[in-house]
N, C-alpha and C positions, 0 to 999 in steps of 0.2 A: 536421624537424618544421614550420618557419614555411614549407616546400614543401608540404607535405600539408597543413596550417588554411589556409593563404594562398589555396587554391586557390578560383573560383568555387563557391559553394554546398558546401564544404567544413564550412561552422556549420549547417549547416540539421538537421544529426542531432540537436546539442546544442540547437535549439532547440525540436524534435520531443519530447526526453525529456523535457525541463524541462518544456515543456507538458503532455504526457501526465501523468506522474507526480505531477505540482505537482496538476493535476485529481483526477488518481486519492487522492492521500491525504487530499484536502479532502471525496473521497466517503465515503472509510474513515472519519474522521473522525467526520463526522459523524454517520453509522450506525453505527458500531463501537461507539463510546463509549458512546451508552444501551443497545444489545447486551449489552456485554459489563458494565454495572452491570447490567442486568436479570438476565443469567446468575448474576451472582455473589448476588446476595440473594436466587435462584429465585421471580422475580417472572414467569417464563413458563411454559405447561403444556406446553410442550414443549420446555422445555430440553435435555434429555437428546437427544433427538435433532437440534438445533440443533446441539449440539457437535461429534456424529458427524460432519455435514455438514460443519462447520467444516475437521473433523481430516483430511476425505477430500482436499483439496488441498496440505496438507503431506507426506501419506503418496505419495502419486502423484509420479510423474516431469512433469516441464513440458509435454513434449512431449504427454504424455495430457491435461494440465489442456489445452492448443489445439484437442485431438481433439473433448472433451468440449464446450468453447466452441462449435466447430463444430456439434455436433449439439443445442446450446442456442438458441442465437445465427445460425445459418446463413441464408441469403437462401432456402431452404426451410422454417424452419420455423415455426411462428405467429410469433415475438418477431420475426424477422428479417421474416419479410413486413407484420408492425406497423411495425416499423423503415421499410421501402420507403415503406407509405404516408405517411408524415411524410417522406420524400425523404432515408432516413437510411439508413445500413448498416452493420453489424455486421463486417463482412471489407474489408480492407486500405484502412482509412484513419483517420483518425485517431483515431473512436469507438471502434472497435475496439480499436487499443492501448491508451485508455482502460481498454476493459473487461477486458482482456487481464491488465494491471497491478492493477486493482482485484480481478479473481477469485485472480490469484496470491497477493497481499499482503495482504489484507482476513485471512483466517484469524491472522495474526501479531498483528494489532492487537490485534481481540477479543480473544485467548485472552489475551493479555499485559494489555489491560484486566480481564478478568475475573480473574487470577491478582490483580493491584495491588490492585482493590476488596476481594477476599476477603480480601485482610491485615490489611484496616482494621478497627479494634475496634467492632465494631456498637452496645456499649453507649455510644459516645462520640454515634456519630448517634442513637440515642434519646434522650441528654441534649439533645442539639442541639434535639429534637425538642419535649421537656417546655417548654423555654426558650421556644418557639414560633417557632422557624426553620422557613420553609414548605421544603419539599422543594428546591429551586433554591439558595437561602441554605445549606439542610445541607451540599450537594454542593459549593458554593464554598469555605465557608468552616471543614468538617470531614475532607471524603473526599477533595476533589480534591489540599489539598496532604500527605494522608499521604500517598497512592498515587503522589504526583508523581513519585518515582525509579521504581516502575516501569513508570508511565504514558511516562515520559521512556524509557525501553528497548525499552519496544514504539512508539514512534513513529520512534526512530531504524530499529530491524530494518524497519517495514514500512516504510520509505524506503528504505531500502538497496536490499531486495526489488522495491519497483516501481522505480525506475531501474534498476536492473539484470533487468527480466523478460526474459528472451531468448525459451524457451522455448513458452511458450504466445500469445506477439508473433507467430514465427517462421510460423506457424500459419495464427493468424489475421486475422494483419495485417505479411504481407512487405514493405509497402508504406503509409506513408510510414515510412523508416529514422528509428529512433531512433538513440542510439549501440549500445547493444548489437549492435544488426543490422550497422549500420556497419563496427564491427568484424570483425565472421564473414565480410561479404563481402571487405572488404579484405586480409584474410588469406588468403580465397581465390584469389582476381581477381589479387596485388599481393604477396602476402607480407607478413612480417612487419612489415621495416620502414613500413609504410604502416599497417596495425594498430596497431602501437604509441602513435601519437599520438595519436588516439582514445581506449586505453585509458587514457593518462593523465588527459586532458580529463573521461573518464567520473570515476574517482578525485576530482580536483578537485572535479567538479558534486559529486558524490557526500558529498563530507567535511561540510561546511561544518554542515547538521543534525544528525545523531548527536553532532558537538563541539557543538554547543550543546544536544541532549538531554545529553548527560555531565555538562555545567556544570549545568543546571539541574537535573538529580538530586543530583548533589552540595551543592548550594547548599540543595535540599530536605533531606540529609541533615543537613547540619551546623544548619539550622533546628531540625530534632527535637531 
């Protein structure tokens, strides 16, 4: 193992995911969250088919969700030739993985925000509301810590998710290796044992959020 990490530019995977996905859940993030409170209280006139949307990259295999990016995202088509003019692109590099990870995992957030908010007792936010808590105040200080357990579930899975995107990465963005990639080649190229140390390092990256989503779901439960 300290022969495989030791090697010249053997961290550059691990430093490829952490960036990507550290990126990609700070987008989910922040677009997920009023998303999926909006979904939950049907504060949009198109929810109903938002969700569809949503539902269509969970139900899909990865490999299609890349296919799909491709023919979204592609150096042919409007977004990708928008992409160009800003001296930017959507296929094998690290925007890409970006988006790669953000189109895989994004669906987990939302739906898992939206499930968390619709738990919440609505009559508690109207009270909030008679007392004259403006809209930001309700959210802090009624919804966000009921929903915290499974706000905390859905931020672990969609981490999990984007560090671990292979599939639609593979795609459309061969190139810069994150670990995921790292490992599919090294198992190819080298065998297992050279795989192997990767897949741990992935594990490791990987833990350290979800055990801290867990504690603070927990910590919110035993609060209630």
């Amino acid at each position: 193992m300290d022969r495989t990490l030791g090697a010249p530019g053997a961290l550059d995977p691990l430093w490829v995911s952490l960036g990507a996905s550290g990126l990609a859940l700070g987008v989910i993030v922040l677009g997920g969250t009023p998303l999926g409170w909006l979904l939950a209280r049907d504060r949009l006139p198109a929810g109903r088919l938002i969700e569809v949307g949503l539902l269509g990259p969970l139900l899909m295999p990865p490999l299609v969700i890349g296919l799909l990016l491709v023919f979204m995202v592609g150096p042919n088509t409007p977004i990708g030739q928008l992409l160009g003019h800003l001296g930017l692109s959507a296929t094998n590099t690290f925007l890409a993985v970006v988006i790669a990870e953000v189109y895989e995992a994004a669906p987990y957030y939302v739906l898992g925000v939206q499930a968390a908010v619709a738990a919440v007792d609505r009559d508690l936010e109207v009270e909030a509301e008679l007392l004259g808590d403006h809209p930001f105040r309700r959210w802090r200080r009624v919804t966000l810590p009921l929903a915290a357990p499974g706000l905390a579930s859905a931020l672990a899975i969609t981490w999990a998710r984007a560090i671990g995107a292979f599939g639609a990465v593979i795609i459309v963005a061969y190139h810069p290796f994150g670990l995921p990639l790292q490992i599919w080649t090294s198992l190819q190229e080298t065998g297992l044992g050279s795989a192997l140390p990767f897949a741990l390092l992935l594990v490791v990256v990987a833990l350290p959020l979800p055990v801290l989503a867990y504690l603070w779901s927990a910590r919110a439960r035993r609060r209630d």
